[in-house]
PyMOL Python script that loads the backbone (N, CA, C, O; Angstrom):
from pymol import cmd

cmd.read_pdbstr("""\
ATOM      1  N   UNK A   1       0.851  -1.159   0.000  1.00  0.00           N
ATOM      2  CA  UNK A   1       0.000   0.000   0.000  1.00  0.00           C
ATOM      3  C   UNK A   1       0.904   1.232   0.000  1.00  0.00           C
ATOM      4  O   UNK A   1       1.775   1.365   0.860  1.00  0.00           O
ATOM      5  N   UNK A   2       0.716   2.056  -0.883  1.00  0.00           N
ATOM      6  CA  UNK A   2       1.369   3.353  -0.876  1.00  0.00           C
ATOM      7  C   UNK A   2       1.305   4.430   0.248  1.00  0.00           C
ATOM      8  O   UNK A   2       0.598   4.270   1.243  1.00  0.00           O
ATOM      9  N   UNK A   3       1.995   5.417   0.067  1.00  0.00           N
ATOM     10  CA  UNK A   3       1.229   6.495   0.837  1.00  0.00           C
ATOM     11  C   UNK A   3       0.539   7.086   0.786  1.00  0.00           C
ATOM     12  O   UNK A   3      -0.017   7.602   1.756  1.00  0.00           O
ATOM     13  N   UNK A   4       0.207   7.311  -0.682  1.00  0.00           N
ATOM     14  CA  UNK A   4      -1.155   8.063  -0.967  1.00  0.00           C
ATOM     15  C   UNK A   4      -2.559   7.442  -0.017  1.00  0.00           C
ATOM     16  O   UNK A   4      -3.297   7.909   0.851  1.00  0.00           O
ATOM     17  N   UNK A   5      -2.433   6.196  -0.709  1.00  0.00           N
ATOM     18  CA  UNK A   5      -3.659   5.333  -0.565  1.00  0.00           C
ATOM     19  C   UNK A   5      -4.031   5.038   1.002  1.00  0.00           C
ATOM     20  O   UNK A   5      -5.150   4.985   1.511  1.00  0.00           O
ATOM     21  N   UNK A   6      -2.863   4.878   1.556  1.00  0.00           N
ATOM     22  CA  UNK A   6      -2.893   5.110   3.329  1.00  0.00           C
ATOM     23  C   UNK A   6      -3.313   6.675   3.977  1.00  0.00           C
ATOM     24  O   UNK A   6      -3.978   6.743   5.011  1.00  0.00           O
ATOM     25  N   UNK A   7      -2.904   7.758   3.337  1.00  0.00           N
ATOM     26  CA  UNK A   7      -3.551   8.850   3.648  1.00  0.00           C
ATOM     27  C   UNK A   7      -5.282   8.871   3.323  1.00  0.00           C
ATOM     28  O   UNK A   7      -6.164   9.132   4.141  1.00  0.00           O
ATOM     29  N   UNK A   8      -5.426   8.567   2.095  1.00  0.00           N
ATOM     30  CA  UNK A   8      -6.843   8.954   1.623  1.00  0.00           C
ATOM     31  C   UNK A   8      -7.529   8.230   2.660  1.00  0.00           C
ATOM     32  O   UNK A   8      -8.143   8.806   3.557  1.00  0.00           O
ATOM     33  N   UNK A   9      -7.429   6.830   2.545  1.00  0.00           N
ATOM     34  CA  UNK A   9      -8.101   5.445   3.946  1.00  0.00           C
ATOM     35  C   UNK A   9      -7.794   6.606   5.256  1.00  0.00           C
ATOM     36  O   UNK A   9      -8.706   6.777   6.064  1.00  0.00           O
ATOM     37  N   UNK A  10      -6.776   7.212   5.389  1.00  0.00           N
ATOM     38  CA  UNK A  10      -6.862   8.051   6.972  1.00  0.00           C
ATOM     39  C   UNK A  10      -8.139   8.992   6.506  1.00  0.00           C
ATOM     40  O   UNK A  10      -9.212   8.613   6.976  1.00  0.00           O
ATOM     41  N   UNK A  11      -8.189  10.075   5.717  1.00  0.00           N
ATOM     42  CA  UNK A  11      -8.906  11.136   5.849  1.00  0.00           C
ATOM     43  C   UNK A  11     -10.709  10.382   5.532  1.00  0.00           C
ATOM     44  O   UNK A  11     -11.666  10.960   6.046  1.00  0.00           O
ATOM     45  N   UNK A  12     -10.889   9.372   4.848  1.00  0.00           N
ATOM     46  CA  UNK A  12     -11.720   8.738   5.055  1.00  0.00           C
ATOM     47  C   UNK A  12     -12.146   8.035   6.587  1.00  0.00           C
ATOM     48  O   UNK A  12     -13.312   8.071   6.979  1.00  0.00           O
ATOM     49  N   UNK A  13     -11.328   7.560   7.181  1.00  0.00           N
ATOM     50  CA  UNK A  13     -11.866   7.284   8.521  1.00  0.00           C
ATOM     51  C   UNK A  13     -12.127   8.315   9.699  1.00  0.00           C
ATOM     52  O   UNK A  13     -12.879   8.238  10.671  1.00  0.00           O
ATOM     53  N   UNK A  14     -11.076   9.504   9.204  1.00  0.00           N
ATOM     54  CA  UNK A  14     -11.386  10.220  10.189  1.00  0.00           C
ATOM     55  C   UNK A  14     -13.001  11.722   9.791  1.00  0.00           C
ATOM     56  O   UNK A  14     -13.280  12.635  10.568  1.00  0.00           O
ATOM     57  N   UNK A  15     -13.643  11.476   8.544  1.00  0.00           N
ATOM     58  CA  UNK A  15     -14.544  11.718   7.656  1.00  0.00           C
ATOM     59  C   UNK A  15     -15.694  10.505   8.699  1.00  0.00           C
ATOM     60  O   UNK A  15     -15.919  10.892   9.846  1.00  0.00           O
ATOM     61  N   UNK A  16     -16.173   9.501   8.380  1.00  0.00           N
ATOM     62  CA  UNK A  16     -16.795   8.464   8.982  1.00  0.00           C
ATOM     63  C   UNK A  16     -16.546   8.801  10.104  1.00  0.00           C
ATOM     64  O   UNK A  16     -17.496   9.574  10.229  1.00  0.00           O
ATOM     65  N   UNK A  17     -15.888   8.873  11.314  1.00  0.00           N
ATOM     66  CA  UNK A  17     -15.636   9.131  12.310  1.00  0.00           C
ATOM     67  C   UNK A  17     -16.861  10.275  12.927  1.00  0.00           C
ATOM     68  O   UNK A  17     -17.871  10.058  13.597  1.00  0.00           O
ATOM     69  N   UNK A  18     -16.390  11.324  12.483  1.00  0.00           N
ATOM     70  CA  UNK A  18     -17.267  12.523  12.381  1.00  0.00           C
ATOM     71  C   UNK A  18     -18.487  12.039  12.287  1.00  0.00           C
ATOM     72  O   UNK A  18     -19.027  11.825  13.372  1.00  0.00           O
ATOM     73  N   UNK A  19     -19.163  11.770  11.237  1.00  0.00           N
ATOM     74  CA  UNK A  19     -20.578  11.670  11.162  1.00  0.00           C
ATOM     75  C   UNK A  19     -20.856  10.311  11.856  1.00  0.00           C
ATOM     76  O   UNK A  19     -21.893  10.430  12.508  1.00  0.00           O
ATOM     77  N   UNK A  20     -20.378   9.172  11.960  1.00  0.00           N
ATOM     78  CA  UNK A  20     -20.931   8.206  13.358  1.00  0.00           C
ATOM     79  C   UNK A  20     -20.601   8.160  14.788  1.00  0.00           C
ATOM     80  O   UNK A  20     -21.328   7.759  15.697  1.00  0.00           O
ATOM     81  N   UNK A  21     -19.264   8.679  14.876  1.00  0.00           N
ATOM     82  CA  UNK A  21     -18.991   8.389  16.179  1.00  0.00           C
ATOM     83  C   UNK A  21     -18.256   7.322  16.698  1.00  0.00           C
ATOM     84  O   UNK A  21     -18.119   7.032  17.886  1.00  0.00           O
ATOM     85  N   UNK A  22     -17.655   6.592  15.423  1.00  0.00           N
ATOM     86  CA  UNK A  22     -17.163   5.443  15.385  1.00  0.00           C
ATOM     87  C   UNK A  22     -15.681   5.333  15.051  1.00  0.00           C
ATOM     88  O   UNK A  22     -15.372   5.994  14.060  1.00  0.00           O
ATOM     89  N   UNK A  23     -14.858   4.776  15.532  1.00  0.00           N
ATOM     90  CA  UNK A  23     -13.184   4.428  15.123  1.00  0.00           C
ATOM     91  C   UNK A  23     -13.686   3.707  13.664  1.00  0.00           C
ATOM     92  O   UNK A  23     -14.508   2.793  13.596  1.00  0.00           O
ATOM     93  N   UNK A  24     -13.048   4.289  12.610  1.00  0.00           N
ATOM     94  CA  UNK A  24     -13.037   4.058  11.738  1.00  0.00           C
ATOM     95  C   UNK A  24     -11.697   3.701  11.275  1.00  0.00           C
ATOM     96  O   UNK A  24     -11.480   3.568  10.071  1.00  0.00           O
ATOM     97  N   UNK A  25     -10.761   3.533  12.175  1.00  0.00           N
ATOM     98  CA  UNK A  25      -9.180   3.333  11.726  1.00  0.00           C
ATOM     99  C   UNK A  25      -9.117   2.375  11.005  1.00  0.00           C
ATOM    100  O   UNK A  25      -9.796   1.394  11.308  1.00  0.00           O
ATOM    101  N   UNK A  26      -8.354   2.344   9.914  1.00  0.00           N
ATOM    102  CA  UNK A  26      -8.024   1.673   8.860  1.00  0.00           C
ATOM    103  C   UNK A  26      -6.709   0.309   9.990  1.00  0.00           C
ATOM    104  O   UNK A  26      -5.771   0.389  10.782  1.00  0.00           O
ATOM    105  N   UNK A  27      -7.583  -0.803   9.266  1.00  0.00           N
ATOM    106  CA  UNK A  27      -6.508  -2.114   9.685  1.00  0.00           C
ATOM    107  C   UNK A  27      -5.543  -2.862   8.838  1.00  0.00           C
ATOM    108  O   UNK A  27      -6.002  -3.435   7.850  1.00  0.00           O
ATOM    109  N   UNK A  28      -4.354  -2.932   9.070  1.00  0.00           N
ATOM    110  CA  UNK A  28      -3.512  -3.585   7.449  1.00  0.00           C
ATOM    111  C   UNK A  28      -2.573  -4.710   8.228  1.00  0.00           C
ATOM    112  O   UNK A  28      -2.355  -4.568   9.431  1.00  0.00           O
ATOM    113  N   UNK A  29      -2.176  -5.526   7.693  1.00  0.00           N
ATOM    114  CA  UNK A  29      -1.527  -6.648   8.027  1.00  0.00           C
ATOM    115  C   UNK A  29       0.209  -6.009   7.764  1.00  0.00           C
ATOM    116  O   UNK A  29       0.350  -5.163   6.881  1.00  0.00           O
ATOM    117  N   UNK A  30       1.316  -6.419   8.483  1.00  0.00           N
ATOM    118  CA  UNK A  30       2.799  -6.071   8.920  1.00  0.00           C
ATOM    119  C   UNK A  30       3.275  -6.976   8.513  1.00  0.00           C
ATOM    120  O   UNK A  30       2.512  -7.888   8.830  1.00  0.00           O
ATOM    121  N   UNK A  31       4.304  -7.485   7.839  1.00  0.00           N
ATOM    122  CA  UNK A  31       5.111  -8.636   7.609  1.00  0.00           C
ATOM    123  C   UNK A  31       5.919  -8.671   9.111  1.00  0.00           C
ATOM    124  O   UNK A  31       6.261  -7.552   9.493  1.00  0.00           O
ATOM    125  N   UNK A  32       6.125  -9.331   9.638  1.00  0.00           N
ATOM    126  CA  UNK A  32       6.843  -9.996  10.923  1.00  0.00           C
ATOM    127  C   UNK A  32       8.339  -9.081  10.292  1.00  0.00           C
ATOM    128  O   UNK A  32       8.548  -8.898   9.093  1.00  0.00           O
ATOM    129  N   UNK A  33       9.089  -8.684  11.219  1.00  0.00           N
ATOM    130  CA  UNK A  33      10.547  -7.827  10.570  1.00  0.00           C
ATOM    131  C   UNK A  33      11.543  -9.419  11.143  1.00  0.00           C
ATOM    132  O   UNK A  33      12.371  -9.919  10.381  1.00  0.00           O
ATOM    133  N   UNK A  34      11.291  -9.955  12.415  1.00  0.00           N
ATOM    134  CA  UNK A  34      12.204 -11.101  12.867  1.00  0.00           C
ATOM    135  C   UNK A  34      12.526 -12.120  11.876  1.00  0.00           C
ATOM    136  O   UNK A  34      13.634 -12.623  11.688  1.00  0.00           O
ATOM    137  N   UNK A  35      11.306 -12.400  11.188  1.00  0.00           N
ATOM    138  CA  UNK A  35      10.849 -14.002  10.182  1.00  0.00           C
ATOM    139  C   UNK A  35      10.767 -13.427   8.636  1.00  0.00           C
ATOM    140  O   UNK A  35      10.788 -14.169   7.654  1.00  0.00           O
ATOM    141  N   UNK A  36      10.702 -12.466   8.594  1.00  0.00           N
ATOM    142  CA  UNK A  36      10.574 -11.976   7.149  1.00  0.00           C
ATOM    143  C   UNK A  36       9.202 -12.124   6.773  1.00  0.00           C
ATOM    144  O   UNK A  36       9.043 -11.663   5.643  1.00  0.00           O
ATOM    145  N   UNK A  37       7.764 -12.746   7.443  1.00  0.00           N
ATOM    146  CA  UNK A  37       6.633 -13.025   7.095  1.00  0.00           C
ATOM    147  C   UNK A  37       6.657 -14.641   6.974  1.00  0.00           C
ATOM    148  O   UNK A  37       5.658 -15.251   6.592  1.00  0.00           O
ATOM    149  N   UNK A  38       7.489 -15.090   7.215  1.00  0.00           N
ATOM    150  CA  UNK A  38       7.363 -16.764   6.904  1.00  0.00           C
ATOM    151  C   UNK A  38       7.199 -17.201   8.044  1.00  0.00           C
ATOM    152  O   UNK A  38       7.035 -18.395   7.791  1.00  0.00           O
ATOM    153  N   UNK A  39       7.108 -17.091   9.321  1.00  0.00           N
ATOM    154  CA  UNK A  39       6.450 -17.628  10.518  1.00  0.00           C
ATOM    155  C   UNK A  39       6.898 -18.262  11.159  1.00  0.00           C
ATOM    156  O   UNK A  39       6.310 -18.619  12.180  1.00  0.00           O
ATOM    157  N   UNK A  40       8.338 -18.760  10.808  1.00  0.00           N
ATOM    158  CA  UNK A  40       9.531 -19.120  11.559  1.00  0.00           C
ATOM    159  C   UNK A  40      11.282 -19.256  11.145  1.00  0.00           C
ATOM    160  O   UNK A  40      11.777 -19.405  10.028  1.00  0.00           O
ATOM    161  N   UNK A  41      11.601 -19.204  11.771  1.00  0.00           N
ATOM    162  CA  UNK A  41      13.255 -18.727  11.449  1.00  0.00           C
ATOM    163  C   UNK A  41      13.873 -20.144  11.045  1.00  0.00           C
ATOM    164  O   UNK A  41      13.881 -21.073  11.853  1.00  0.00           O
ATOM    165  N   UNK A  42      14.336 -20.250   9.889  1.00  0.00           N
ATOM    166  CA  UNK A  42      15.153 -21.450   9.797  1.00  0.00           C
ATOM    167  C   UNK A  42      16.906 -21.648   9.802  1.00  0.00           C
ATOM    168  O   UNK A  42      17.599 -20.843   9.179  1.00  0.00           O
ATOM    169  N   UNK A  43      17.490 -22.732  10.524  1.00  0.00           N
ATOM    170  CA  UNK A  43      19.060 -22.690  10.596  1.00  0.00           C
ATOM    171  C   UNK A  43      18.920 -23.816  10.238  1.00  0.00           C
ATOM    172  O   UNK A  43      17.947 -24.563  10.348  1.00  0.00           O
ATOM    173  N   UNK A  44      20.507 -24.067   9.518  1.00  0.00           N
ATOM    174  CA  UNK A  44      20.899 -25.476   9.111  1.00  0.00           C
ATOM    175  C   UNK A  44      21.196 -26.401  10.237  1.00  0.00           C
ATOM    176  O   UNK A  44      21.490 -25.885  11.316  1.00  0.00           O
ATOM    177  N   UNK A  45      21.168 -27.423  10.157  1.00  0.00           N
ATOM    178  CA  UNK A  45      21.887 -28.307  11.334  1.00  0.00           C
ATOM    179  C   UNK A  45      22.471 -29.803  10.597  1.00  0.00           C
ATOM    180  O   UNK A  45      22.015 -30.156   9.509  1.00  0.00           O
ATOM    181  N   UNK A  46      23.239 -30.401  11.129  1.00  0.00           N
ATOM    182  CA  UNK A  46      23.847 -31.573  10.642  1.00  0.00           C
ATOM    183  C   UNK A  46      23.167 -32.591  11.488  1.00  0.00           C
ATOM    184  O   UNK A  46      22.944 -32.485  12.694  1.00  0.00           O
ATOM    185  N   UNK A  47      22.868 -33.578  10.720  1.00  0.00           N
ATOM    186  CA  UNK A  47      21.685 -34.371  11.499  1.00  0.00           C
ATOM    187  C   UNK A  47      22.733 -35.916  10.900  1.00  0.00           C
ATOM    188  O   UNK A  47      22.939 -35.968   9.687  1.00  0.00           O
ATOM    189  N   UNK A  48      23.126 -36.685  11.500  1.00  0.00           N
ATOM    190  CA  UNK A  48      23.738 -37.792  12.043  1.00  0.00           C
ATOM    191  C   UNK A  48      23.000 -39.266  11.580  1.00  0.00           C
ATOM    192  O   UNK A  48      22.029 -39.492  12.303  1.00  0.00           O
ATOM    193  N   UNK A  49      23.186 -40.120  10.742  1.00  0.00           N
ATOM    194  CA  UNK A  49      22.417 -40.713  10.601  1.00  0.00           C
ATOM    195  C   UNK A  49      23.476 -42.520  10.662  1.00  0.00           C
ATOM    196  O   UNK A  49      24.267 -43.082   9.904  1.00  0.00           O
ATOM    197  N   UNK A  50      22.969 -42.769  11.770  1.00  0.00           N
ATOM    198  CA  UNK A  50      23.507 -44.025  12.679  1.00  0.00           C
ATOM    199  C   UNK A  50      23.375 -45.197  11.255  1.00  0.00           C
ATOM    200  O   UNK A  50      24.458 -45.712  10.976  1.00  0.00           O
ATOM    201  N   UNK A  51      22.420 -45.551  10.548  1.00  0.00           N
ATOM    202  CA  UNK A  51      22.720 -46.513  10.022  1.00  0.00           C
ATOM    203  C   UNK A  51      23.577 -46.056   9.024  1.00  0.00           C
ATOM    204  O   UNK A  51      24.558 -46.776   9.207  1.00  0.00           O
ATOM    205  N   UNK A  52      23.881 -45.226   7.960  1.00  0.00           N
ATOM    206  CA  UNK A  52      24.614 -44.317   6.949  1.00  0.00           C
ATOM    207  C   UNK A  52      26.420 -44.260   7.558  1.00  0.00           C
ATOM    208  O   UNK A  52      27.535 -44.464   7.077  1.00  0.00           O
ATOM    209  N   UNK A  53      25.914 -43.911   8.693  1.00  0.00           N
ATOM    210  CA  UNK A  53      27.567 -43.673   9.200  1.00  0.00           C
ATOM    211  C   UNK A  53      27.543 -42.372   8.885  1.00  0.00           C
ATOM    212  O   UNK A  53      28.747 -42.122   8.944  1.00  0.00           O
ATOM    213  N   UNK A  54      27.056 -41.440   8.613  1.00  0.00           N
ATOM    214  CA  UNK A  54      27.283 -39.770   7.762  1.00  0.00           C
ATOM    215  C   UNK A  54      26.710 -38.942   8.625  1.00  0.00           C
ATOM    216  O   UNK A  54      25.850 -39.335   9.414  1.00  0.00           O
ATOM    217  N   UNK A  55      27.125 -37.706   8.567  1.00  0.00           N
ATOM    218  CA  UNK A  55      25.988 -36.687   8.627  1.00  0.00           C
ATOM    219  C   UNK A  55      25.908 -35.953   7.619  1.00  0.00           C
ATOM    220  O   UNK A  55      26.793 -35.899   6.765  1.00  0.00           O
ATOM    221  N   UNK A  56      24.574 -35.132   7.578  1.00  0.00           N
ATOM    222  CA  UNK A  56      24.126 -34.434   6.742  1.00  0.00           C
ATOM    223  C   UNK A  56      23.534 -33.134   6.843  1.00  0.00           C
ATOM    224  O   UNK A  56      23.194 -32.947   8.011  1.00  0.00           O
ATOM    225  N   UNK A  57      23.304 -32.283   6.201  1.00  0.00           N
ATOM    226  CA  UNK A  57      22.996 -31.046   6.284  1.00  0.00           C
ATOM    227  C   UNK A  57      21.108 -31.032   6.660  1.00  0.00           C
ATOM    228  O   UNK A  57      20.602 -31.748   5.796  1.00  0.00           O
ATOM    229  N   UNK A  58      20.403 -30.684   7.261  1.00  0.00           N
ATOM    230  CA  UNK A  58      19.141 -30.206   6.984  1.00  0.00           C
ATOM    231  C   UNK A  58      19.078 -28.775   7.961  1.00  0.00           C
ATOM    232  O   UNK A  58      19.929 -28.174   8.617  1.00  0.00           O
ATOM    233  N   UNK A  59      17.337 -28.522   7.649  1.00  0.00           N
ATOM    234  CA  UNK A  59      16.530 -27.160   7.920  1.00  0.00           C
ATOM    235  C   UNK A  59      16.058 -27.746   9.025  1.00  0.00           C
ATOM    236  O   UNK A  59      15.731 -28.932   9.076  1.00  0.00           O
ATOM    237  N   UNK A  60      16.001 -26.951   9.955  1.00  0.00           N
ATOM    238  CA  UNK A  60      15.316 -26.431  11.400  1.00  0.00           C
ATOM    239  C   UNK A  60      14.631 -25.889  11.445  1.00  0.00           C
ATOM    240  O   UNK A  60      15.167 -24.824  11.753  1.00  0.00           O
ATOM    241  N   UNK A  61      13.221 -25.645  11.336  1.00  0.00           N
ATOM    242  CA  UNK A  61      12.321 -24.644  11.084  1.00  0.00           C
ATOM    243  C   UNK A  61      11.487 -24.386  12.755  1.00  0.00           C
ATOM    244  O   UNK A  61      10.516 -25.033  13.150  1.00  0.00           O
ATOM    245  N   UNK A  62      12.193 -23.278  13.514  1.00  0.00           N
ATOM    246  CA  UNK A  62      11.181 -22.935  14.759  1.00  0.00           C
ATOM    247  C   UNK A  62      10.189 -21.978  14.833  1.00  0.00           C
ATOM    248  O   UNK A  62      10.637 -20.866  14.554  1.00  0.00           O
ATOM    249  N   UNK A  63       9.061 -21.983  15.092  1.00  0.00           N
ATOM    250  CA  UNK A  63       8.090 -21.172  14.995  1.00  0.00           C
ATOM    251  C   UNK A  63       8.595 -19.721  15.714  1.00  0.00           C
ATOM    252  O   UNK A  63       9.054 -19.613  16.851  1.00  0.00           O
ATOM    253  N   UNK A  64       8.384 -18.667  14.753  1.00  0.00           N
ATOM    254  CA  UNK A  64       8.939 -17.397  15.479  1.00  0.00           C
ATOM    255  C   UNK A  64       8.369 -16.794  16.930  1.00  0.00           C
ATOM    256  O   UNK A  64       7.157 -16.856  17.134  1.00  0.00           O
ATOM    257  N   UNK A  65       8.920 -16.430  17.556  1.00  0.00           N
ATOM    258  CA  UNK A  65       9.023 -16.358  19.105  1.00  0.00           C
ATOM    259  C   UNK A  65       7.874 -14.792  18.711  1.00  0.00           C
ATOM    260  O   UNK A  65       6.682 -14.834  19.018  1.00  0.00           O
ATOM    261  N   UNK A  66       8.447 -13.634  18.073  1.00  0.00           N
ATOM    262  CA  UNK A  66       7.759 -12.362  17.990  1.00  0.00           C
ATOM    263  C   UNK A  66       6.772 -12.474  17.356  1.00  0.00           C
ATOM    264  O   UNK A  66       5.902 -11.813  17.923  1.00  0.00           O
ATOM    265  N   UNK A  67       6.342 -13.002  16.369  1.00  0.00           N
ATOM    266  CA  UNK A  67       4.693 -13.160  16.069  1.00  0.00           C
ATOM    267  C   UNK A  67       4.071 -14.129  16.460  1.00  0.00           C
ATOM    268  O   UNK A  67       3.050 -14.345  15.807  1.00  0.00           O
ATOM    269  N   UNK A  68       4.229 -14.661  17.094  1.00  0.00           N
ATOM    270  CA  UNK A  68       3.790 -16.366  17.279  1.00  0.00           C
ATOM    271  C   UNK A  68       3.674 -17.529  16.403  1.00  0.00           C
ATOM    272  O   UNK A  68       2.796 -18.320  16.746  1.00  0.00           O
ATOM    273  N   UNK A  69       4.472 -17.888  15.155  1.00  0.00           N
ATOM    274  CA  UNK A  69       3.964 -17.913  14.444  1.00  0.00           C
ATOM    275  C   UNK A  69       3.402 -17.354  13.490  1.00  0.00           C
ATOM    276  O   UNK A  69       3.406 -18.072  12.490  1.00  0.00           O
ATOM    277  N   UNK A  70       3.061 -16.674  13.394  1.00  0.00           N
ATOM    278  CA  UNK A  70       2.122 -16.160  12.083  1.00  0.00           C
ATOM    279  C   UNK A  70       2.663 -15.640  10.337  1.00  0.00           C
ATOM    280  O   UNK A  70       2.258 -15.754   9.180  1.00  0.00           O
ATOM    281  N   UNK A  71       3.633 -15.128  10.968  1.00  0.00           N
ATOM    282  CA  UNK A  71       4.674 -14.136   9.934  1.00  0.00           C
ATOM    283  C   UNK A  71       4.113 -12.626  10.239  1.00  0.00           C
ATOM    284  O   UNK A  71       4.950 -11.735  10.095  1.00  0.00           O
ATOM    285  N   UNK A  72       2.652 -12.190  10.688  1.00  0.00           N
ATOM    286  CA  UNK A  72       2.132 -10.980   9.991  1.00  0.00           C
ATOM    287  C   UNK A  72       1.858 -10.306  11.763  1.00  0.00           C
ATOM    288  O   UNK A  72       1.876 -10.896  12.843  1.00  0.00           O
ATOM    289  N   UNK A  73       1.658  -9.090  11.474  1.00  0.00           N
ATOM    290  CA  UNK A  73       0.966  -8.484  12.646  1.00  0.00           C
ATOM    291  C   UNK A  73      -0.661  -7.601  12.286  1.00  0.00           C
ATOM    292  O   UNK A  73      -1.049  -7.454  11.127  1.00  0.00           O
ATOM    293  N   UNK A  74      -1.172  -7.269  13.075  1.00  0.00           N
ATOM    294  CA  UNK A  74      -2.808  -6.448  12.606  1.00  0.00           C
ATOM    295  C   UNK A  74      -2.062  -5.471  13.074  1.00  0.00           C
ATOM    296  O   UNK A  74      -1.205  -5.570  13.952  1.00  0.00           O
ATOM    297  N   UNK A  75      -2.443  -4.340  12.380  1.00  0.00           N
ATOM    298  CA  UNK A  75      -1.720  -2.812  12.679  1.00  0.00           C
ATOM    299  C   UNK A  75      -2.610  -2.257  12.665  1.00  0.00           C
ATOM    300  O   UNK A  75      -3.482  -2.821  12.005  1.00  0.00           O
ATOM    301  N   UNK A  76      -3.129  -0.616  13.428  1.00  0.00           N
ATOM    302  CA  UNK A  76      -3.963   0.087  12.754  1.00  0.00           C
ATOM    303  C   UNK A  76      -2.989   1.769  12.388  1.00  0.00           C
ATOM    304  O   UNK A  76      -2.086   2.094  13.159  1.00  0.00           O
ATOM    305  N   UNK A  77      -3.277   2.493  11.398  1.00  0.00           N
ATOM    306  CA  UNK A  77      -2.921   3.444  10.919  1.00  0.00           C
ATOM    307  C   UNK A  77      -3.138   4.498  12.122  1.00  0.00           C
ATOM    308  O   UNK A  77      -4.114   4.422  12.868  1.00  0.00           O
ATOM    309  N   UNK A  78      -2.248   5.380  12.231  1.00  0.00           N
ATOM    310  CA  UNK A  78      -3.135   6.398  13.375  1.00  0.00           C
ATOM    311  C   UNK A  78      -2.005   7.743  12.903  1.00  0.00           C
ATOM    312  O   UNK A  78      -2.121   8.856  13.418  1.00  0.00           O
TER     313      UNK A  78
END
""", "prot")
cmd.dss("prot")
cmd.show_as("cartoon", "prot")
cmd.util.cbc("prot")
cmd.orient("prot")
């Protein structure tokens, strides 16, 4: 969303506002800044595999601690 389009949605809610009496604040979804929006942080790890004799590389995927999960946050404009 631009800035335009986030201003106009402001002067519109605060327009509605006026004539109901109502929070009209505009709500938009945040990409998570910790996870990038993907909902959990991934590291490599070497994972050991007893019958192979080897280890190997894989992904760790932990659910992000700052969104819970989600990737996103609810924001409101103000």
């Amino acid at each position: 969303m631009d800035k335009e389009m986030m201003e106009a949605l402001m002067a519109d809610a605060e327009k509605l506002g006026h004539l109901t009496g109502q929070d009209h604040t505009p709500e938009f979804l945040a990409d998570c800044e910790d996870c990038g929006g993907q909902g959990y942080t991934a590291r490599t790890v070497h994972v050991y595999e007893a019958g192979c004799g080897f280890s190997h590389p894989d992904v760790e995927e932990t659910p992000c601690q700052a969104c819970n999960g989600n990737g996103w946050f609810l924001l409101e404009m103000h």
